[in-house]
C-alpha positions in Angstrom: 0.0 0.0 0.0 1.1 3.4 -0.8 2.1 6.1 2.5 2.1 9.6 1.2 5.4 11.6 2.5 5.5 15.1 2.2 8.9 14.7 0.7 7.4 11.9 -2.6 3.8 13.2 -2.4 2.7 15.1 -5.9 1.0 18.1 -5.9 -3.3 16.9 -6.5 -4.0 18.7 -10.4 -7.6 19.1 -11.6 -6.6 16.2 -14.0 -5.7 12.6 -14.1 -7.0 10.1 -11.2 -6.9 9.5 -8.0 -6.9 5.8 -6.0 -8.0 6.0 -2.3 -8.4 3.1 -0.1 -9.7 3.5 2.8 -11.5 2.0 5.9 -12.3 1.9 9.5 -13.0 0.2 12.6 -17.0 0.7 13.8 -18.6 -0.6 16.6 -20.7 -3.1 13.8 -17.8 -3.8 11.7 -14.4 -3.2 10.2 -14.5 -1.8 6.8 -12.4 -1.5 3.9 -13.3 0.5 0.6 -11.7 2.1 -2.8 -12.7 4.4 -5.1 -10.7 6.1 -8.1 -12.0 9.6 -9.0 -11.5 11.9 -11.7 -9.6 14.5 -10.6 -10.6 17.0 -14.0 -11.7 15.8 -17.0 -11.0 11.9 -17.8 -9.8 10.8 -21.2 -11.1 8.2 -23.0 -8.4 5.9 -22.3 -9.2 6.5 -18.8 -13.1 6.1 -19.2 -12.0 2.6 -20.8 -10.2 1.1 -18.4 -12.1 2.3 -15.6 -15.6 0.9 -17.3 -13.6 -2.7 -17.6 -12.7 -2.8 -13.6 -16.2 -1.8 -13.3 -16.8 -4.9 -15.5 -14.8 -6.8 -13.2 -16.5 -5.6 -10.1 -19.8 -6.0 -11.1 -19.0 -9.4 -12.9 -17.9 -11.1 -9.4 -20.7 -9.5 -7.1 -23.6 -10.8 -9.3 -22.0 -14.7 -10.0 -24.5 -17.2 -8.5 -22.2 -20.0 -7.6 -22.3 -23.6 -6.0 -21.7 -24.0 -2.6 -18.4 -25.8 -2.5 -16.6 -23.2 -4.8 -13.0 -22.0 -3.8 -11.6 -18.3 -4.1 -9.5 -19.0 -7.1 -12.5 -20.4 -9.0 -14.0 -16.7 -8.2 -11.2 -14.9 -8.5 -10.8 -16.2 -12.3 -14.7 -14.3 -13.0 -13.5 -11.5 -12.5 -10.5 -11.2 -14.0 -11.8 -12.2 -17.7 -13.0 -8.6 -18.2 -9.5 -7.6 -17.9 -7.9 -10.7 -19.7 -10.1 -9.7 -22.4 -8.1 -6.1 -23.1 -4.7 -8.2 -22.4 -4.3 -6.6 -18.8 -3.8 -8.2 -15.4 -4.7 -7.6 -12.5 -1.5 -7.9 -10.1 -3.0 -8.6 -6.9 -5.8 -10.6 -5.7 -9.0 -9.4 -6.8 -10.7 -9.7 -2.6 -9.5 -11.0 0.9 -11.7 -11.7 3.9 -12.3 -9.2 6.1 -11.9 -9.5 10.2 -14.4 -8.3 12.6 -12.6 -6.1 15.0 -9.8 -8.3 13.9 -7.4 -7.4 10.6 -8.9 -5.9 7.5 -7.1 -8.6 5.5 -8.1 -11.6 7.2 -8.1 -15.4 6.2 -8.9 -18.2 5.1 -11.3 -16.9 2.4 -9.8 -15.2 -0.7 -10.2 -14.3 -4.4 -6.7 -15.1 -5.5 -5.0 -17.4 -7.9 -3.8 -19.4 -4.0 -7.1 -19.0 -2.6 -8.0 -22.7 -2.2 -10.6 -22.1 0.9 -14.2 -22.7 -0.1 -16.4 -19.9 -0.1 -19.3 -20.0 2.7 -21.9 -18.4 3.7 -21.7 -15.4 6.4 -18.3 -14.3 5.2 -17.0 -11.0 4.2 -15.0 -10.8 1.7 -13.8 -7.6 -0.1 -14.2 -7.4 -4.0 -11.6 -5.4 -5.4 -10.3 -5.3 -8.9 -7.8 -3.0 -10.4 -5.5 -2.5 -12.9 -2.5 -0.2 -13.5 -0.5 1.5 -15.9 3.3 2.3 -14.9 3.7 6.1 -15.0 0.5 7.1 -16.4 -2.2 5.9 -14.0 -4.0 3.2 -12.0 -7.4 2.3 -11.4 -9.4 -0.1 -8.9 -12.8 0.0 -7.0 -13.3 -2.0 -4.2 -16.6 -3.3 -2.6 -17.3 -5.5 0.5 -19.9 -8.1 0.4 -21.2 -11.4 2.8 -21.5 -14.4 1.1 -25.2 -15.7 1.8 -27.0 -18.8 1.1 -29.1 -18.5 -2.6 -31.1 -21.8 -2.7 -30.2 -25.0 -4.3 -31.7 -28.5 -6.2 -31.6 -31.5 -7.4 -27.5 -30.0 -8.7 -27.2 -28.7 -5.2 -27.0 -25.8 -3.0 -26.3 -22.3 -4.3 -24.5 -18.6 -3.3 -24.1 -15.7 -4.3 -23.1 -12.2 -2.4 -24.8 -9.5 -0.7 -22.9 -5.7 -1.4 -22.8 -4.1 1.8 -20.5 -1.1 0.7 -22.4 2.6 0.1 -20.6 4.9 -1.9 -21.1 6.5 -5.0 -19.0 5.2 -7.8 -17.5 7.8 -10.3 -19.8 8.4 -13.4 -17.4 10.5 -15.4 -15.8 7.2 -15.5 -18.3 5.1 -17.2 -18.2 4.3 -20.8 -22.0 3.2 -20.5 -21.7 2.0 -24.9 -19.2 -0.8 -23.2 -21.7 -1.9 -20.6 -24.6 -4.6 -20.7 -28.1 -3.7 -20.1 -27.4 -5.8 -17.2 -24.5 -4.0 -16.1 -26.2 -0.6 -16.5 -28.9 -2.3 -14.5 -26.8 -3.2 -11.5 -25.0 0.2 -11.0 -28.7 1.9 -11.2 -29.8 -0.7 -8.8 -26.5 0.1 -6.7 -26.3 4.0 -6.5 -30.2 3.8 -6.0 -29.3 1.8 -2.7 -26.3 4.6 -2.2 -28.7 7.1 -2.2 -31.7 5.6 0.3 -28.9 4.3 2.9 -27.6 7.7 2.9 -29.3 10.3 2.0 -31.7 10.7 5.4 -28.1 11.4 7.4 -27.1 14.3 4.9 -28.4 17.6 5.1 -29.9 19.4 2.0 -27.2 20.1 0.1 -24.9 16.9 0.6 -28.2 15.2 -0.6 -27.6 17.7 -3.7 -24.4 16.4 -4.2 -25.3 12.7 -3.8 -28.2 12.8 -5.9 -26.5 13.7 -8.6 -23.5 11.2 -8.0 -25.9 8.5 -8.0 -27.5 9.1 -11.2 -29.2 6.9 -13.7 -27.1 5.9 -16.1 -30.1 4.2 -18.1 
């Protein structure tokens, strides 16, 4: 992880991106979130990759999976969006997450060595990215628990729950590389974003989150 030092930090220019992770320790929970913003007005090279680890986010959090999967199983779903452009991904795409314990917390993992089995009632962070050397990086970062989603006669099923409310950047999308599903999802999301949060923000932060939250459809 990257610690700023006044010495090495750059001076923040309304252009070009910027990656923050960021979490906390609540009396409910320990968290752990990223979001890259648009720090003036993205390019389209930008708008591209960003809409791909969008892809990758939103690919992993909507698989419907049999119970009995492992991490690395997962963790290849989610990287296909980016295998697709010829990019990797050079970290694990999610790690479980502690309560009051360590934000990186095993067994459970999305990672080419995550051999646990996925179960139900863990967290588990969902967190693809991708990054250019010298020009820029990008990766958005969700948590979710893993619940139970029926089963039959081929067995019993999950998928994940997002727990994570924050707006994700819009100046980022590329919505002609997105599904109708995709566009579907992020609606659904920032919709969700919005309810959560909006009754703890005064009028104008509701403003301001109303309009991050958007439909893109």
């Amino acid at each position: 992880h990257y610690s700023p030092r006044p010495e090495t930090t750059p001076t923040l220019e309304p252009a070009g991106l910027l990656v923050i992770d960021s979490g906390a320790q609540y009396l409910d929970a320990t968290t752990d979130i990223t979001r890259t913003v648009s720090l003036g007005a993205p390019t389209p090279e930008e708008q591209h990759a960003f809409t791909r680890v969008l892809q990758s986010q939103i690919r992993l959090a909507t698989t419907r999976f049999p119970r009995g999967a492992t991490g690395v199983q997962l963790d290849a779903l989610a990287r296909e969006p980016l295998w697709r452009e010829g990019w990797q991904c050079r970290h694990g795409i999610g790690h479980g997450v502690g309560h009051y314990l360590g934000v990186h917390e095993g067994p459970p993992r999305f990672s080419p060595t995550g051999t646990a089995v996925i179960q139900p009632g863990m967290v588990l962070t969902i967190e693809p990215g991708v990054y250019f050397e010298g020009r820029f990086g990008i990766r958005i970062e969700n948590m979710v628990i893993v619940v139970a989603d029926g089963g039959d006669e081929f067995g019993d099923f999950c998928s994940f729950e997002t727990v994570t409310r924050c707006p994700i950047d819009l100046t980022l999308v590329e919505p002609s590389l997105l599904s109708d599903q995709e566009i579907a999802w992020l609606d659904d999301y920032h919709r969700c974003v919005y309810d959560t949060l909006a009754p703890h923000l005064d009028a104008d932060e509701q403003e301001w989150l109303r309009l991050a939250t958007r439909r893109l459809a």
